[in-house]
Biotite code that builds the C-alpha atoms (Angstrom):
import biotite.structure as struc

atoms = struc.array([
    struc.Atom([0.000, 0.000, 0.000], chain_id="A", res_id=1, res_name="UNK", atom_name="CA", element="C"),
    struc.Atom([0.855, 3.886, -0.790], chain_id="A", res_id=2, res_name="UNK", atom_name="CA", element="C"),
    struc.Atom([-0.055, 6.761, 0.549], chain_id="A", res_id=3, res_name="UNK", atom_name="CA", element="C"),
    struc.Atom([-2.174, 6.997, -2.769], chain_id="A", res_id=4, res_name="UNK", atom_name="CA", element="C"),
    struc.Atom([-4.133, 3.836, -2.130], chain_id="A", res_id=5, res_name="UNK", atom_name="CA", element="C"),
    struc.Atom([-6.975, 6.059, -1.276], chain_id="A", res_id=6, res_name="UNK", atom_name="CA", element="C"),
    struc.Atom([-8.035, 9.390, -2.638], chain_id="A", res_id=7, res_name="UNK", atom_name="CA", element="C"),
    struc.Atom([-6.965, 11.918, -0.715], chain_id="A", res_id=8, res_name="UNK", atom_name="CA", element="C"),
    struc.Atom([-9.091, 15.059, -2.798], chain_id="A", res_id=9, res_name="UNK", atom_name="CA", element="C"),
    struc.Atom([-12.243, 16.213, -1.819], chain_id="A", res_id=10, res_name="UNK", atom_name="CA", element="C"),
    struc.Atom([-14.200, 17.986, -4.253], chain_id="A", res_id=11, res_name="UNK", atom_name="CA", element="C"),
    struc.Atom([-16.044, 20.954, -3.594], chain_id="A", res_id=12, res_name="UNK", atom_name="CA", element="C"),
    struc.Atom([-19.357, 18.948, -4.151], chain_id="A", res_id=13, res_name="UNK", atom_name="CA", element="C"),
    struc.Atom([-17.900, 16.708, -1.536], chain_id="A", res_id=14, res_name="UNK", atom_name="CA", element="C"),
    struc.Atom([-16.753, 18.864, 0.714], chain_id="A", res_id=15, res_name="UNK", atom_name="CA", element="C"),
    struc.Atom([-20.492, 20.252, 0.924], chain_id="A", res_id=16, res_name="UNK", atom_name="CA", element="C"),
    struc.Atom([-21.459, 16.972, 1.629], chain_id="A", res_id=17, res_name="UNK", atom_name="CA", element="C"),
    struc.Atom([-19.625, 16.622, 4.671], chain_id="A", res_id=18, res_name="UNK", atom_name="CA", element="C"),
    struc.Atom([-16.632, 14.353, 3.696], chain_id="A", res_id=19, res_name="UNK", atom_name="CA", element="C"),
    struc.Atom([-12.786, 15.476, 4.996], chain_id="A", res_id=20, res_name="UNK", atom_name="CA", element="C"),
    struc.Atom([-9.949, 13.801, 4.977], chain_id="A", res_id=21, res_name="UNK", atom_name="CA", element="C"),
    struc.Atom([-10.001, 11.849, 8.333], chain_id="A", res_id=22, res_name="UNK", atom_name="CA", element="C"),
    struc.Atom([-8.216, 8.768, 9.955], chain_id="A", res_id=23, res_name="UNK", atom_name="CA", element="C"),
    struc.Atom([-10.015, 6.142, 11.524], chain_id="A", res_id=24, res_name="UNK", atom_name="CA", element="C"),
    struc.Atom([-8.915, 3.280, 14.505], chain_id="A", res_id=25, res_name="UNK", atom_name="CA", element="C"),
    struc.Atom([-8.838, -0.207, 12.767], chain_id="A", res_id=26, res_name="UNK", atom_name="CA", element="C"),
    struc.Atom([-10.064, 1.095, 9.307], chain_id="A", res_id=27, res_name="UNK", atom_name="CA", element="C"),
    struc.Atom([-7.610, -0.905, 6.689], chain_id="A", res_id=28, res_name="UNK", atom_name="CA", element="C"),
    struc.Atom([-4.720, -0.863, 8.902], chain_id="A", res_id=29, res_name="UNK", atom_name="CA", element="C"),
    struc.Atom([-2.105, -2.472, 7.813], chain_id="A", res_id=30, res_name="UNK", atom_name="CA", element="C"),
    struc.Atom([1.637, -3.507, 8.510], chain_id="A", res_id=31, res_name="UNK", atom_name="CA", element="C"),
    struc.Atom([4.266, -2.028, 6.514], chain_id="A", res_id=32, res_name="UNK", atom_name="CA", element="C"),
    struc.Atom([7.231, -3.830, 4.858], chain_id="A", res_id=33, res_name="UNK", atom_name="CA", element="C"),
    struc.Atom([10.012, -4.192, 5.848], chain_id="A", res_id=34, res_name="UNK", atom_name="CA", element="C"),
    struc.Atom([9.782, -2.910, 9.382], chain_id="A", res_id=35, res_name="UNK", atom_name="CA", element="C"),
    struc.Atom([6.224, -4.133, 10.062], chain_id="A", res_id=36, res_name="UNK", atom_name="CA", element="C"),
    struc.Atom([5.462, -0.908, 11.677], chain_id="A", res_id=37, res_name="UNK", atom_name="CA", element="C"),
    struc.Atom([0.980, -0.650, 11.378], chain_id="A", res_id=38, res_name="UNK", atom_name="CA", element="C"),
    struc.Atom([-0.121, 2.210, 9.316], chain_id="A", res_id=39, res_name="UNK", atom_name="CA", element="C"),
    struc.Atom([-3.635, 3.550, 9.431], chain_id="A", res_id=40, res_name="UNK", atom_name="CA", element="C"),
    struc.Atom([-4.709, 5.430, 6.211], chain_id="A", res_id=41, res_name="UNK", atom_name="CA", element="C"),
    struc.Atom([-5.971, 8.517, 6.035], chain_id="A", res_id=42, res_name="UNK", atom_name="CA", element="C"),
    struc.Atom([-9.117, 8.163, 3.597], chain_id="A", res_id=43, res_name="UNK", atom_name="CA", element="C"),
    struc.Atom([-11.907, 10.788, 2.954], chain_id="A", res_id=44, res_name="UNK", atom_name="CA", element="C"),
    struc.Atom([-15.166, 10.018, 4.550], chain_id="A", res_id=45, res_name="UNK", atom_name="CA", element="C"),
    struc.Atom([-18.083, 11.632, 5.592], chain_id="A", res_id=46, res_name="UNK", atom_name="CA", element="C"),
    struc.Atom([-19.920, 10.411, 8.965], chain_id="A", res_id=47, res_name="UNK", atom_name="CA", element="C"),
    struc.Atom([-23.190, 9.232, 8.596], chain_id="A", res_id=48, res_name="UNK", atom_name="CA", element="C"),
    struc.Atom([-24.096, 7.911, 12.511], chain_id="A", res_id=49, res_name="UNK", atom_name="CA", element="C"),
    struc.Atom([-22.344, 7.315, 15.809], chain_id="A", res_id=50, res_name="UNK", atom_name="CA", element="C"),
    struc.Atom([-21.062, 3.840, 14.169], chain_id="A", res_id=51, res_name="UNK", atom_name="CA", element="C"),
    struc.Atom([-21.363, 4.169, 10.132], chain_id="A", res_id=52, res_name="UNK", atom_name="CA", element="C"),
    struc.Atom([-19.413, 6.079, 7.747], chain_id="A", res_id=53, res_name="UNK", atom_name="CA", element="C"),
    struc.Atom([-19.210, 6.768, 3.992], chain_id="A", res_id=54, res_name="UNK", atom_name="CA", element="C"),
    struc.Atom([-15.613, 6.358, 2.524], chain_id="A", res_id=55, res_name="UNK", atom_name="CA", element="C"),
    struc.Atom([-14.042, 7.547, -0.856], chain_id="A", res_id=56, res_name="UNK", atom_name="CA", element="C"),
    struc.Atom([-12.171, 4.557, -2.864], chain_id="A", res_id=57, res_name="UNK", atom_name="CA", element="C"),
    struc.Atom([-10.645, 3.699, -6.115], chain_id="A", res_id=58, res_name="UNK", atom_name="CA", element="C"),
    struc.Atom([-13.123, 1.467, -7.968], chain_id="A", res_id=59, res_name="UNK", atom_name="CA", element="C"),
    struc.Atom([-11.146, -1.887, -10.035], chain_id="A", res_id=60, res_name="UNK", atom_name="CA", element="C"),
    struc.Atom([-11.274, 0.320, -12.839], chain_id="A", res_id=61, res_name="UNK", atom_name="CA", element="C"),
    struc.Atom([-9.189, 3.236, -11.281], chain_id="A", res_id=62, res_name="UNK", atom_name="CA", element="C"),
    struc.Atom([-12.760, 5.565, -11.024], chain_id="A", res_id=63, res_name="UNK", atom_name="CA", element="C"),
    struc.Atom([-14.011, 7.188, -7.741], chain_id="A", res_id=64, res_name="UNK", atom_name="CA", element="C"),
    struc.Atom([-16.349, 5.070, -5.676], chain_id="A", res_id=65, res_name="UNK", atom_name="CA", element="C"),
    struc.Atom([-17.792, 5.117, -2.100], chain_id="A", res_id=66, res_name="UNK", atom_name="CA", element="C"),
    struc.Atom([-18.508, 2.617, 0.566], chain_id="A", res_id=67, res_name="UNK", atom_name="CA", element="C"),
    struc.Atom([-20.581, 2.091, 3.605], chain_id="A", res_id=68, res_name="UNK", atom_name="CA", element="C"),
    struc.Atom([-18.225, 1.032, 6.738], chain_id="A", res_id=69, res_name="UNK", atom_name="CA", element="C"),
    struc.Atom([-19.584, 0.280, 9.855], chain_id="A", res_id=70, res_name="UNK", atom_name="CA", element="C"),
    struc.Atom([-18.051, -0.460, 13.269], chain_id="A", res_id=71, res_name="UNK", atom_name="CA", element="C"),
    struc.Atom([-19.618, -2.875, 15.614], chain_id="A", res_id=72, res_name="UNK", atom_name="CA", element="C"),
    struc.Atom([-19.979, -6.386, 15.585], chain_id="A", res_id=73, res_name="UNK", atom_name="CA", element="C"),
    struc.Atom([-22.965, -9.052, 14.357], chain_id="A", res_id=74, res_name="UNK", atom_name="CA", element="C"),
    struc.Atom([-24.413, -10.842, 17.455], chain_id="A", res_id=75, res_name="UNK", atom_name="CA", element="C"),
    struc.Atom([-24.185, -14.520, 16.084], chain_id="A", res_id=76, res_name="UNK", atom_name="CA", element="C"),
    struc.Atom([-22.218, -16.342, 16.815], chain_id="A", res_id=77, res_name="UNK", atom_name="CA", element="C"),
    struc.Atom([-21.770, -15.328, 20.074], chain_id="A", res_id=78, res_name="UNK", atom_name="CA", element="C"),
    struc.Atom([-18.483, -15.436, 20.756], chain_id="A", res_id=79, res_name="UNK", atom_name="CA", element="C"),
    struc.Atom([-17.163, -12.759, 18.234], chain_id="A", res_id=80, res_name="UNK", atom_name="CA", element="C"),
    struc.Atom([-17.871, -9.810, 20.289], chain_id="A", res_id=81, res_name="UNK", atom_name="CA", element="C"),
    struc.Atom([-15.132, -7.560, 18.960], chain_id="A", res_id=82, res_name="UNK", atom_name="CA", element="C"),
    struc.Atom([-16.080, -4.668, 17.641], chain_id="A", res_id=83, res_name="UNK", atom_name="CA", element="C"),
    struc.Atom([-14.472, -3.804, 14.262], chain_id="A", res_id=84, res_name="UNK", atom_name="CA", element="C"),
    struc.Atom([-15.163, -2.601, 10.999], chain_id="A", res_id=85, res_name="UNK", atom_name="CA", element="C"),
    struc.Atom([-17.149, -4.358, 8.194], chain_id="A", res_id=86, res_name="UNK", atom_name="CA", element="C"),
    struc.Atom([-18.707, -3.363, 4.980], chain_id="A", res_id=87, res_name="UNK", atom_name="CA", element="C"),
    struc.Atom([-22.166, -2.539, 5.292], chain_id="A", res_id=88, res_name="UNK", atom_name="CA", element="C"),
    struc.Atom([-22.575, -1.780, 1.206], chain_id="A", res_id=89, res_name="UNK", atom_name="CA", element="C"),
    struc.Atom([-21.866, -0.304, -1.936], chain_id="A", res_id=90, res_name="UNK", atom_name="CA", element="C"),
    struc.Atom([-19.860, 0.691, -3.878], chain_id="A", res_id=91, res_name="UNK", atom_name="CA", element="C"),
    struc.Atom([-21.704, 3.438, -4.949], chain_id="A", res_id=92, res_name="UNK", atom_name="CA", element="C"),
    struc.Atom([-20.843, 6.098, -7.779], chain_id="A", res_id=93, res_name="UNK", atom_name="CA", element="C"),
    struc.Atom([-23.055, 8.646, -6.639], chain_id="A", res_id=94, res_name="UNK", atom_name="CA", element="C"),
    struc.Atom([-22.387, 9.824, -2.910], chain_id="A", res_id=95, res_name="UNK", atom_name="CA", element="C"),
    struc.Atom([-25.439, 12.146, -2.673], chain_id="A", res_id=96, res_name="UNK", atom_name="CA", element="C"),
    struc.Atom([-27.892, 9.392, -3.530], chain_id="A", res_id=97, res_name="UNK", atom_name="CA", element="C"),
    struc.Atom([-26.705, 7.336, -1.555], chain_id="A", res_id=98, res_name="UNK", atom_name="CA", element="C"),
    struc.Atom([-26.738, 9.711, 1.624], chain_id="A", res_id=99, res_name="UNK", atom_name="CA", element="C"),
    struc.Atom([-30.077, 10.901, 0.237], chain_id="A", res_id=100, res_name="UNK", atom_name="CA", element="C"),
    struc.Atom([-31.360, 7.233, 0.587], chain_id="A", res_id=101, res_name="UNK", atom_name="CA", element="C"),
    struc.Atom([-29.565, 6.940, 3.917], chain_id="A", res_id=102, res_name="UNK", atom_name="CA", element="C"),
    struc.Atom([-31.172, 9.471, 5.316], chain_id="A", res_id=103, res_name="UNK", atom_name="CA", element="C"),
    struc.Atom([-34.829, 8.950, 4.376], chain_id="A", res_id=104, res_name="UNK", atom_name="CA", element="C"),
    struc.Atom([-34.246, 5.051, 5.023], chain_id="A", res_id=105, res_name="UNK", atom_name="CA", element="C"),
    struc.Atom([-34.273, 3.493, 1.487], chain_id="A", res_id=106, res_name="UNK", atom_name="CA", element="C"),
    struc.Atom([-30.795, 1.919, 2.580], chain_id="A", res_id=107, res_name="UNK", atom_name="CA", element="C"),
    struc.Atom([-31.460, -1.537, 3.517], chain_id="A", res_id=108, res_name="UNK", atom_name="CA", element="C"),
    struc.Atom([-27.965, -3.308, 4.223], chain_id="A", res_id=109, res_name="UNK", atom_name="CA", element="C"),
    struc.Atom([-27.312, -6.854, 3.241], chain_id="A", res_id=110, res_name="UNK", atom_name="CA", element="C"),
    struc.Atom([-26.825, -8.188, 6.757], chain_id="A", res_id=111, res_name="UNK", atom_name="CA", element="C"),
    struc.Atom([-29.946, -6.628, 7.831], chain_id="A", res_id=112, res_name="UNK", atom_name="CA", element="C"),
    struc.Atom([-31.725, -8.552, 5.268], chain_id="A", res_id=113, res_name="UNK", atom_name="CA", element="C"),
    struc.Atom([-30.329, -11.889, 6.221], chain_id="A", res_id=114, res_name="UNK", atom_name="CA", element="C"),
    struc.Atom([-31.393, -11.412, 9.618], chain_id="A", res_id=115, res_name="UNK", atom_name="CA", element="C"),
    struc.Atom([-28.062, -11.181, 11.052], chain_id="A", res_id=116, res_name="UNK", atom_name="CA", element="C"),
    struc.Atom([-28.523, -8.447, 14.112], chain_id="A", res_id=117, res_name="UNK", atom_name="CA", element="C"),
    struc.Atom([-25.512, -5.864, 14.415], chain_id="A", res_id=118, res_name="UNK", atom_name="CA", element="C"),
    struc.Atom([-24.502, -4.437, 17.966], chain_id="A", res_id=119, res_name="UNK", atom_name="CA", element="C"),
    struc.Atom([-23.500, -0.679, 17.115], chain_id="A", res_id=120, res_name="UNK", atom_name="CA", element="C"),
    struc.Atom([-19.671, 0.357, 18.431], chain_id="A", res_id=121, res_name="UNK", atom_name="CA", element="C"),
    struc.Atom([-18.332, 2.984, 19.075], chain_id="A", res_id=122, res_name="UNK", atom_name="CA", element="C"),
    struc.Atom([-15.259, 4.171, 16.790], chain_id="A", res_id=123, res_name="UNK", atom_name="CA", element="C"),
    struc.Atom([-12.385, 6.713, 16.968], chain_id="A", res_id=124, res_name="UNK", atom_name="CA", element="C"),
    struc.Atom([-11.337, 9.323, 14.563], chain_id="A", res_id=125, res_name="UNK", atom_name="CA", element="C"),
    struc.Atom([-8.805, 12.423, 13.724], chain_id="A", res_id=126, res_name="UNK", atom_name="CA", element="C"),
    struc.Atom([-9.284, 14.724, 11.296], chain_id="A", res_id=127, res_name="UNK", atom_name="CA", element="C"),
    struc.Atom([-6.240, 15.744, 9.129], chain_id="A", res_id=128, res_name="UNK", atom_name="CA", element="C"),
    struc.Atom([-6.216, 18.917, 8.101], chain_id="A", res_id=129, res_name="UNK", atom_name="CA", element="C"),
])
């Protein structure tokens, strides 16, 4: 990974939406080589709740794309109770529709349609400025 594994621009139309260039506990950390020292990337996201967010990503192809992240954990099976992040959806192209549908409720995640109950978390944050 490079510090350009993640956009790091935020449009104007983004910017109005909320997103910033932030860093988040546990969000793709990962170990660098050789040292093995853990990095956590600073991506540009916009928070949606106390426990979801909406991050900017490089699609396959190389184009902008978002996706839903949230931190918590699912209640079965029991034993994993450590809250962490997982995808909730996307990706989406279009980062006002999809807060648009988040907010009015149209948003109906995957696990929630399998049943699968998720126990909000709590998650930490800096901005970078």
């Amino acid at each position: 990974m490079t510090p350009n594994t993640y956009p790091q621009a935020v449009t104007e139309d983004e910017n109005d939406l909320g997103f910033q260039p932030r860093v988040f506990d546990g969000l793709w950390e990962y170990r660098r080589f050789p040292d093995g020292k853990s990095v956590q990337p600073v991506v540009v996201a916009k928070i949606l709740s106390s426990f979801e967010i909406l991050v900017k990503t490089f699609a396959t192809d190389g184009a902008i794309s978002f996706t839903h992240q949230r931190y918590g954990h699912l209640e079965f099976p029991p034993m994993m109770t450590k809250d962490e992040w997982h995808p909730a959806s996307g990706p989406y192209t279009d980062a006002a529709m999809f807060i648009h549908q988040y907010e009015v409720g149209l948003d109906k995640l995957a696990a929630d349609k399998l049943g699968l109950r998720f126990i909000p978390g709590s998650f930490s944050y800096r901005d970078i400025q």
